[in-house]
N, C-alpha and C positions, 0 to 999 in steps of 0.2 A: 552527614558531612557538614561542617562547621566552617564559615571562611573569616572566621576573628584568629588572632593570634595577641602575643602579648606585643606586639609593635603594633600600634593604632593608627590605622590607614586610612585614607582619605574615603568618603563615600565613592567618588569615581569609580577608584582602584575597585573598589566591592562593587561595584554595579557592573565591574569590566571580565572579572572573576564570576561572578553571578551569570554571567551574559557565558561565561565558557561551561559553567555548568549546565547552564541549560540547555545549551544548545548540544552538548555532548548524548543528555538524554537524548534529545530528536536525532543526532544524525546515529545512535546506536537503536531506536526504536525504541525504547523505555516511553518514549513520546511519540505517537506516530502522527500521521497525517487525520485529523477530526479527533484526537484527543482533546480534552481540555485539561486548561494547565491546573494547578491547584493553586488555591485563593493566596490573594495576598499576604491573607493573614497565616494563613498553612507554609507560606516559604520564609515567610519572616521566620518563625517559627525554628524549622528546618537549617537554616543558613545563619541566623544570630546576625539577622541584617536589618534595619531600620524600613519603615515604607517607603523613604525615600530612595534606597537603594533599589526596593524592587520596581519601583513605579520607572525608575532611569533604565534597571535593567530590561523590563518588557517594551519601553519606547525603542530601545534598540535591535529587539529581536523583530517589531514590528516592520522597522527602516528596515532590518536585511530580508526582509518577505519571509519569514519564519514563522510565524505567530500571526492573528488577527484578533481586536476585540471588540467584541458584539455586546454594544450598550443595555445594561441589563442584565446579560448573561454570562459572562466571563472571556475569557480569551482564549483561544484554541489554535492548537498547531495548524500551519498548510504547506510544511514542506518545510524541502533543506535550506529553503531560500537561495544567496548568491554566492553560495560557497562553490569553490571552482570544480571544474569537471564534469564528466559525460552528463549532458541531456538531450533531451530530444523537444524539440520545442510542437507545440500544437499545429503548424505550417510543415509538419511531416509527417502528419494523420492526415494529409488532404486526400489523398484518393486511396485506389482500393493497391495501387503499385505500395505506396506507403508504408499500408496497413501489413500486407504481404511483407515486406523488409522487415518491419519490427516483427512480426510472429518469429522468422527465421533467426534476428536474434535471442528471441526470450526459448528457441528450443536449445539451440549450444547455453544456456545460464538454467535455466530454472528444469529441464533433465536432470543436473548435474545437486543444482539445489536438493531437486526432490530424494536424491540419493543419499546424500548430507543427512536431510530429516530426519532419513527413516534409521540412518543409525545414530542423529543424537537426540533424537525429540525426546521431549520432557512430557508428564501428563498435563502441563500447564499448556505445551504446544497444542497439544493433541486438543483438548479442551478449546482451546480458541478456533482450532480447523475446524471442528463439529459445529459451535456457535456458527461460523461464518457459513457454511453448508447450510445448516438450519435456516439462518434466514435466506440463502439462495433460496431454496423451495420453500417456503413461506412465499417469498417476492415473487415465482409461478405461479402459487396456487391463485394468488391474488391478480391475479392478470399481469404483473410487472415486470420489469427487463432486469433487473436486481443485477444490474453493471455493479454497483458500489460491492455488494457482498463479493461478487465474483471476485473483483481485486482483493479482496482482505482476505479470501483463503488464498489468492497467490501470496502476498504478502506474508499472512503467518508461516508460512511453508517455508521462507527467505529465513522468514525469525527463526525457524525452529534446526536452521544451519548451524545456530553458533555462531555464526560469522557475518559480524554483520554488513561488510562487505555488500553481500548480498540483499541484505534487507536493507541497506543504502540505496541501492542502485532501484530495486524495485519503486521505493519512497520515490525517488528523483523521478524516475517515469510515471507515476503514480495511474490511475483509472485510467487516463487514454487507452492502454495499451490492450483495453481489452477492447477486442473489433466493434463490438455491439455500441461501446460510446463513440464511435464515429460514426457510425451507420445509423444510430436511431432517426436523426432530424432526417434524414437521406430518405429512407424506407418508411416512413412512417412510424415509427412505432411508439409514437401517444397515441395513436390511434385505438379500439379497443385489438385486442390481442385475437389472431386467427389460429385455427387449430392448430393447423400445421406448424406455427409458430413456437406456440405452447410446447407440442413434441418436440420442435427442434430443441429448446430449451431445457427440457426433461433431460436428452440427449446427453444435451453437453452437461448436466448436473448427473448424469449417469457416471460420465467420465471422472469428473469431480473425486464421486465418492471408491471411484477405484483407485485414484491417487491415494485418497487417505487411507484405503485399509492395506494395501501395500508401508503405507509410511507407519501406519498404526502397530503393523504384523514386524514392522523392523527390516522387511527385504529390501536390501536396498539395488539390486538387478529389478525387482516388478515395479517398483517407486520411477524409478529414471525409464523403467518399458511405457508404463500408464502415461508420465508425464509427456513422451513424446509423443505419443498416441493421441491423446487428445490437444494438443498444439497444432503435431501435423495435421490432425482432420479440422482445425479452424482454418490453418493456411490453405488447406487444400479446397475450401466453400468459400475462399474469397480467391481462390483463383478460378474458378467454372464462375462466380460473378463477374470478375474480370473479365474470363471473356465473352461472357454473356452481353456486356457493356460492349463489348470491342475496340479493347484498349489494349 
C-alpha cells in the first residue's frame, strides 16, 4: 500500500493517512496487543513516506493509548486505545460477582466464535492455536500461571472467525478476562505453585486442547459444545468461591 499520489500532500495529511493505516491493522488484528510495530525504516519503506511522517504518525497512535515505545527497543501495540465502544474497565474485575458477569458474557460470544473457527480456520489459525497451547503447558510445567497464553488461544480463536468483530472485541477486553489475572494477587499465586494447583491448570489446558481439535476436525456442533464446557466450569469454580467467601 502506497499513500503518495501525483497530487503532493502536505506531511500532516500522510502522517493522518499513516495513522489510519495503522491503526486499521490493530483494530483488524494484523497488529494485536504485544506485537511490535516494524522499524521506521521498514514503514518508510512500505508507505513512500518520509521519517518525518512516520515519527508524527506513532506520536499520534501513542496520544490515542494504541501503541507504546520502549527506548531501545521499538514500539509495540497495547490496545484499541480511545476509539469508542464496549469496554470493560479493570474496576469490574473487582470481585469474584465481577468475574462471574464477564465469564457469562464471553459464553454467549466466544461458543459462537469457536463455531466460526472450526468452519473457517486457516492452517495459519490452526498453527497459532497450537503455538499459544504449547506455551500454556510449557508455562505449567514451569510452575507458571500462563494467564498471558491462555488469552492468546482465546484470542487466535476470535482471529480465526474471519470476523474481526470478534477479535476486536476480545483485544478491547484483553487478559483480564481470564479469571486467574484477577485472582493471582488475591490467592497467592507468586507464591511457589501447589499440586492441586498445577492439576487444576492441567485441567483447564485439558479443556483447551478439546476446543482446538474440535476447531482442528472442522465440527463446528463440538467447537461451540467444548467452548461452553470449559467457560461454564470456570464460572461454575468462581461461584462455589463466591460462596465459599459468603458473598
Amino acid at each position: 500500500m502506497s499513500l503518495t499520489s501525483p497530487t503532493r500532500r502536505k506531511p500532516r495529511t500522510l502522517a493522518l493517512e499513516l495513522v489510519e493505516a495503522l491503526g486499521d491493522r490493530i483494530r483488524d488484528g494484523r497488529l494485536a496487543p504485544g506485537d511490535k510495530l516494524p522499524t521506521e525504516a521498514a514503514i518508510m519503506g512500505e508507505f513512500q513516506v518520509s521519517r518525518t511522517v512516520v515519527r508524527e504518525a506513532i506520536s499520534k497512535l501513542q496520544a490515542s493509548g494504541q501503541v507504546e515505545t520502549r527506548h531501545g527497543i521499538g514500539t509495540f501495540v497495547i490496545g484499541l486505545g480511545d476509539a469508542p465502544g464496549f469496554k470493560i474497565g479493570p474496576e469490574q474485575y473487582s470481585t469474584l460477582r465481577d468475574v462471574i458477569a464477564v465469564l457469562e458474557l464471553r459464553i454467549g460470544v466466544e461458543t459462537e466464535a469457536a463455531a466460526l473457527a472450526a468452519q473457517r480456520r486457516t492452517p495459519a489459525n490452526l498453527a497459532a492455536m497450537r503455538q499459544a497451547l504449547d506455551a500454556v503447558a510449557q508455562a505449567v510445567d514451569e510452575g507458571r500461571d500462563a494467564v498471558s497464553a491462555d488469552f492468546q488461544f482465546h484470542l487466535e480463536i476470535a482471529r480465526a472467525t474471519q470476523n474481526s468483530h470478534f477479535a476486536d472485541m476480545m483485544a478491547t477486553l484483553g487478559s483480564s478476562i481470564i479469571p486467574r489475572a484477577r485472582l493471582a494477587q488475591a490467592e497467592g499465586l507468586n507464591e511457589p505453585m501447589s499440586d492441586e494447583r498445577l492439576q487444576y491448570l492441567r485441567r483447564v489446558n485439558g479443556e483447551h486442547e478439546s476446543i482446538f481439535d474440535a476447531i482442528s476436525a472442522g465440527d463446528a456442533d463440538a467447537a461451540r459444545a467444548a467452548m461452553r464446557t470449559h467457560l461454564a466450569n470456570s464460572r461454575e469454580r468462581r461461584r462455589r468461591a463466591q460462596q465459599a467467601e459468603g458473598r
